[in-house]
N, C-alpha and C positions, 0 to 999 in steps of 0.2 A: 672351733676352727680359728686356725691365727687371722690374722688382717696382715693385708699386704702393702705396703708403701714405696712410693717411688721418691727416689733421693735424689735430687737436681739440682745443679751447679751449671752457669751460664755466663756469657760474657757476651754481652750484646753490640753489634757494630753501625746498627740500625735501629735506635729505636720505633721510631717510625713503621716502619715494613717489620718491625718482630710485634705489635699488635695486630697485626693480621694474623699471627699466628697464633697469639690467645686466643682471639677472636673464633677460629676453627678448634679449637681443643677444647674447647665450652662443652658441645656435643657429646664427644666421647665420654668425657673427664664426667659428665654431668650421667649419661646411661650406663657407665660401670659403678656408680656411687660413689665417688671421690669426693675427697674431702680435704681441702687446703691445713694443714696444722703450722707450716712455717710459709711465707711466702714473700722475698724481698724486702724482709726484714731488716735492720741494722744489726752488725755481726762483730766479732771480732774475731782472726782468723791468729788461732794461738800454737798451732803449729801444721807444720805441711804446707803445699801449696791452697791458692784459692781463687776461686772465680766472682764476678760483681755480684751475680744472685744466686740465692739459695731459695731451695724451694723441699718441701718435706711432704707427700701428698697420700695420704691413707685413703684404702678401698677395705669393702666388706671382706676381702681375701685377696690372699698371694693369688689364686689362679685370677680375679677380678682383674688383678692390675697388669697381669699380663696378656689377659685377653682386651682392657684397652690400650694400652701399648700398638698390640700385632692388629689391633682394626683399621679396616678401611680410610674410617675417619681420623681415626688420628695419624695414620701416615701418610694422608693428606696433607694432615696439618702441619707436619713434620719439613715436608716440600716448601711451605711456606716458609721456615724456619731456615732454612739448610744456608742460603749466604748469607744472613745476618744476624748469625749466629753462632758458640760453638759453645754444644753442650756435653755435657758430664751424667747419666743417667742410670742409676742401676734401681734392678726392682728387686726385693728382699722382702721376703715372709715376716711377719712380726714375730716377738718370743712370747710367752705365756708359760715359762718356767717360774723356778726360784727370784726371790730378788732379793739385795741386802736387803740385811735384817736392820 
């Protein structure tokens, strides 16, 4: 079965009041399996637009990551999020195909 990850870009207005929002998505983030792989890292942004953080977050699967997404808990946590923040979010299945050779 793939693994699922959610791909996040953020631009934060408040840092302050956006740690309450970590603070709340611990929960979720921690009962679907998640697992941080990039997180507020130093970046270089080589084309396209970009936001101040990136975040790259792998779950045991695609449905994992969208049953924590659509949970109680983390749209909660979301609420927390909503004015001092503006995020970027998609959640994508991993691949388990071909790879260069």
């Amino acid at each position: 079965m793939a693994k699922g990850y959610w791909i996040v870009r953020v631009d934060i207005t408040d840092a302050e009041q956006y740690k309450k929002y970590i603070a709340a998505n611990n929960k979720p983030l921690a009962a679907y399996g998640a697992r941080f792989l990039v997180r507020g890292a130093p970046f270089e942004n080589v084309e396209g637009g970009a936001r101040q953080r990136n975040a790259v977050i792998e779950f045991p699967s695609y449905q994992a990551a969208l049953d924590c997404y659509r949970s109680e808990d983390y749209q909660a946590a979301i609420k927390l999020r909503a004015d001092v923040a503006t995020a970027d979010l998609i959640i994508i299945e991993g691949y388990e195909g071909p790879q260069p050779a």
